[in-house]
Structures are given as C-alpha cells and as structure tokens.
GUDRENZA-912206 format. One record per residue: residue in three letters; y, x, z of N, C-alpha, C in turn. Coordinates in steps of 0.02 Angstrom, whole numbers, padded with zeros to 5 digits, always signed. Each point is the difference from the previous one (the first is absolute). Last residue first. Layout:
BEGIN
ALAYXZYXZYXZ
...
end
This chain:
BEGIN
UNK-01823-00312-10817-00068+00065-00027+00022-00008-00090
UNK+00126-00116+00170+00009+00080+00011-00064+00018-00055
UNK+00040-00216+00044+00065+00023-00048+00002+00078-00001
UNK-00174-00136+00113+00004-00014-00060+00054+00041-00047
UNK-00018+00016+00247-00060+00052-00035+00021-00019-00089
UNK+00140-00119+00174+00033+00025-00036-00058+00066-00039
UNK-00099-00194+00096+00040-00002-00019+00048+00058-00050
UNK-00155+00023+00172-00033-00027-00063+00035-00007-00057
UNK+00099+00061+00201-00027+00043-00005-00030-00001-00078
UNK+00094-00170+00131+00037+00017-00012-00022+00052-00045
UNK-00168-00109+00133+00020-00039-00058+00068+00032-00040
UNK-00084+00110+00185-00053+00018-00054+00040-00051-00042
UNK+00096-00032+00191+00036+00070-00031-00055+00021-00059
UNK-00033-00177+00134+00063-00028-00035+00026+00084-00031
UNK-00190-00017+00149-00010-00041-00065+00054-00013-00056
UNK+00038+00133+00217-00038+00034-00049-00039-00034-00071
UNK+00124-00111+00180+00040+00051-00037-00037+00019-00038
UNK-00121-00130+00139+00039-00046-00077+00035+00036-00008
UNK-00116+00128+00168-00038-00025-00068+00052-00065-00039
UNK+00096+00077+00167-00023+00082-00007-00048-00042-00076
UNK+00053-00138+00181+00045+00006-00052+00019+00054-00049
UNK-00194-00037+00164+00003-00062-00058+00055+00008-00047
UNK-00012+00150+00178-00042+00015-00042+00008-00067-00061
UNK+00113+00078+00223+00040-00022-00081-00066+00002-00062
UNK-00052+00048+00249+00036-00081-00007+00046+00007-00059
UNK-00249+00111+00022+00078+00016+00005+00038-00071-00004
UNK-00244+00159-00055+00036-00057+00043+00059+00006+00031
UNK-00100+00161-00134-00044-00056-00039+00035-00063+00033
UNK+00160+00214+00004-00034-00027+00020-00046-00068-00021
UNK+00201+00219+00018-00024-00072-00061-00061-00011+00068
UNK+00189+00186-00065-00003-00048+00045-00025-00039-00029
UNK+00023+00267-00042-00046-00066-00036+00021-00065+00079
UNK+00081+00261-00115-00019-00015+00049+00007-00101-00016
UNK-00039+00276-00083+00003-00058-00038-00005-00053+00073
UNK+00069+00279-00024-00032-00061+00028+00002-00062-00027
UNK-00024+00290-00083+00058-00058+00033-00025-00052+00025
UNK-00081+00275-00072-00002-00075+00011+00042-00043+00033
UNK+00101+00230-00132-00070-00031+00052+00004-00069+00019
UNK-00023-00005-00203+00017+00053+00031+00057+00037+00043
UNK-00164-00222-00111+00057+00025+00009+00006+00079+00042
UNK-00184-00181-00050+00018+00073-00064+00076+00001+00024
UNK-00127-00118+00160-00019+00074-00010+00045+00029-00058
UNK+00062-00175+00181-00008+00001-00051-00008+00067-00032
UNK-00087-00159+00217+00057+00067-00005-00026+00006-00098
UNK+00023-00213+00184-00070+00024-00043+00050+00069-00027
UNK+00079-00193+00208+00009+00055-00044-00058+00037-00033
UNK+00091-00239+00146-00060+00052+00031+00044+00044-00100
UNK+00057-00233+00179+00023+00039-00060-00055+00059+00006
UNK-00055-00266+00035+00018+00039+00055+00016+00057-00042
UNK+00045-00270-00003-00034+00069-00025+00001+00050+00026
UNK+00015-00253+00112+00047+00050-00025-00033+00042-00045
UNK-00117-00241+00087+00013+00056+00012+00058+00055-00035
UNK-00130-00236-00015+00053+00006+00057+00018+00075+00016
UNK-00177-00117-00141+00045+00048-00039+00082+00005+00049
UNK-00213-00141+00047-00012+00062-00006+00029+00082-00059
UNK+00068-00249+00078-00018+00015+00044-00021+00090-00011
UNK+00144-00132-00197-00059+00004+00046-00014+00039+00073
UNK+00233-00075-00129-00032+00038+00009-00095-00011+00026
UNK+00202-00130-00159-00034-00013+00061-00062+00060-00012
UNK+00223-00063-00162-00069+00024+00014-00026+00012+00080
UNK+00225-00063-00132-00037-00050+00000-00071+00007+00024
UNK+00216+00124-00031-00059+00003-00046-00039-00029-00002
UNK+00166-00015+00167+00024+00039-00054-00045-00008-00048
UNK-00068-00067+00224+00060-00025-00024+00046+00022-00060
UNK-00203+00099+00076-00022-00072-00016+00070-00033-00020
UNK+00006+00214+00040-00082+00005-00053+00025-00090-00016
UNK+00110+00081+00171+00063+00014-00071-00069-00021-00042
UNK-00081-00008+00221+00069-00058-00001+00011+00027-00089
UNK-00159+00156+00069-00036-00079-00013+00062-00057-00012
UNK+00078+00223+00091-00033+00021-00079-00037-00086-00019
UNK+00055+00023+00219+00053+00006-00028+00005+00005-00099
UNK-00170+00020+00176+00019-00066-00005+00057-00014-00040
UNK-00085+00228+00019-00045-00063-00045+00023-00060+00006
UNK+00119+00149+00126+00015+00011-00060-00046-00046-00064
UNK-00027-00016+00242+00059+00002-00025+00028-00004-00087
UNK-00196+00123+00102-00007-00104+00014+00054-00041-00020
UNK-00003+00243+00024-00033-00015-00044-00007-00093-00004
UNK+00213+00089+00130-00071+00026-00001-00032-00021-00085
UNK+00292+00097+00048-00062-00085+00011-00101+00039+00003
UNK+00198+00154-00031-00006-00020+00055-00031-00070+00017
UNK+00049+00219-00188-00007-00087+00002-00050-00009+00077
UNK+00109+00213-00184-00012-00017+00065+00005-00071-00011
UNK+00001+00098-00212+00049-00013+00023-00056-00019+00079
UNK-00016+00107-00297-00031-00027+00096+00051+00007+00067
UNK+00067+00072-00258-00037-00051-00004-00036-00035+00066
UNK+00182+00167+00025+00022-00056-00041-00058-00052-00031
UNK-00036+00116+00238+00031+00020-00073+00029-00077-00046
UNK-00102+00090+00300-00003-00057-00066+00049+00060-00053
UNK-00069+00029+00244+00063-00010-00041+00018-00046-00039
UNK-00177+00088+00187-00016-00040-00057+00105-00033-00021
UNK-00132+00223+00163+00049-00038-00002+00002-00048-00089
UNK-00097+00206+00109-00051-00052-00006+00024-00063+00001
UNK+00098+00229+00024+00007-00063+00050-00050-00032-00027
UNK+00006+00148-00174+00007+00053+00100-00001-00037+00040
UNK-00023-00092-00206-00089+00037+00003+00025+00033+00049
UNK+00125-00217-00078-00005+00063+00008-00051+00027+00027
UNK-00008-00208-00162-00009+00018+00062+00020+00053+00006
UNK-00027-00136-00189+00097+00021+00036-00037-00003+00065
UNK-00138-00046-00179+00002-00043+00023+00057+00014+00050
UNK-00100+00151-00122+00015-00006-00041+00024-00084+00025
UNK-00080+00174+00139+00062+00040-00051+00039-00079-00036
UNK-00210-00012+00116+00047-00019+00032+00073+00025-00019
UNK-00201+00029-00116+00019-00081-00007+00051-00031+00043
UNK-00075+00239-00023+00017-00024-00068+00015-00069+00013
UNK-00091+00091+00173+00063+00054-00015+00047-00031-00059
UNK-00266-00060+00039+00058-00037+00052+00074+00021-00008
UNK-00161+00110-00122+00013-00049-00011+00034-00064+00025
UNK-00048+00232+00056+00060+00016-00047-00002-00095-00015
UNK-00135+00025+00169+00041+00029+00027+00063+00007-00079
UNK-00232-00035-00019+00030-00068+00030+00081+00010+00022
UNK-00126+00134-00201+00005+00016+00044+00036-00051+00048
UNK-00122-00027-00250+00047+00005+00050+00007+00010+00077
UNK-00165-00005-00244+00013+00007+00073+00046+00027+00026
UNK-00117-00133-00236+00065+00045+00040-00025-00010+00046
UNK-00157-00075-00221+00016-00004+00070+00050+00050+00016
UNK-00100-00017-00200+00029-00053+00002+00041-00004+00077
UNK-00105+00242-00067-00025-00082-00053+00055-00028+00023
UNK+00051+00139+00154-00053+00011-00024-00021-00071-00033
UNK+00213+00160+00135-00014-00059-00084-00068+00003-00020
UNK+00156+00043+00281-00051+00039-00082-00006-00053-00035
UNK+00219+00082+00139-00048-00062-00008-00045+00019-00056
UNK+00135+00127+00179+00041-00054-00028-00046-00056-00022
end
C-alpha cells in the first residue's frame, strides 16, 4: 500500500492512479469518464478553455492574463497519513494558472477580513 519513512510516502503508481480516477468519475471497468457531482466530462480542448478562462479574467475582473500563466492546473493527491486508513487530500493548483492573479487579490481580501474580525476574537 504505502511505506512511511521520515517525511517521505511511497505509493504504489497503480493504487495512485486508481485514486484519482475514482475520484474524477472515471469507471475503473469501461474506463469510461462519467463525471460526478464535483467533475463533470468537458469536450472543449485545453486552448479552449484558457481562452475562455482569459475572456471572463479580463472582461469581468478586469485582469489580463500573462503569457506565462496561460495554463489550467493540473489535479494530483498527497495521501493523508494520520487518518485511518489513509484517505486522499486532493490539490488543484498550480504556480501557473490562468486564475492565479485572481487567486492572489482573493487571498488579499480574505487576510484583510481575517485581521479584522482576529481583533474581536482574541
């Protein structure tokens, strides 16, 4: 399944692939991509979808994607040890991304909220 040494896991490619296609509504007998209530089949390409992601960036929010943030995230899973038995933590992100700029004025606007109500809590 998976050894625990110090800091480092080893996952078996085969349970880890299993896990991401479980968890993304692929059937594992047809190999058939279904979708669920959070991932849904999508028939546009990658190019598509960035261009598509850049129109709402710029016409909605006012933000103009860079060249080198033309890209999607890609989803991947870190397995969560103190649970028993282990479960999956699964992560869409990416250093480069066509929501990244708007990924950071959320996250500025959610520390100022944060600061904020810290005063009344402590």
């Amino acid at each position: 399944y998976s050894i625990l040494s110090s800091n480092y896991v080893f996952i078996c490619k085969k349970l880890y692939i299993t896990i991401l296609m479980t968890e993304l509504g692929v059937d594992l007998g047809t190999l058939e991509c279904t979708g669920n209530i959070t991932y849904q089949p999508c028939t546009r390409t990658e190019d598509e979808i960035v261009n598509s992601h850049c129109s709402v960036m710029e016409h909605e929010f006012g933000i103009e994607i860079t060249n080198n943030n033309k890209c999607i995230p890609k989803i991947f899973w870190n397995p969560k040890l103190h649970k028993t038995p282990y479960k999956a933590r699964f992560i869409a992100g990416a250093s480069k991304s066509t929501t990244k700029q708007l990924s950071i004025y959320v996250n500025k606007a959610l520390k100022v909220v944060r600061e904020h109500f810290s005063k009344y809590c402590s």
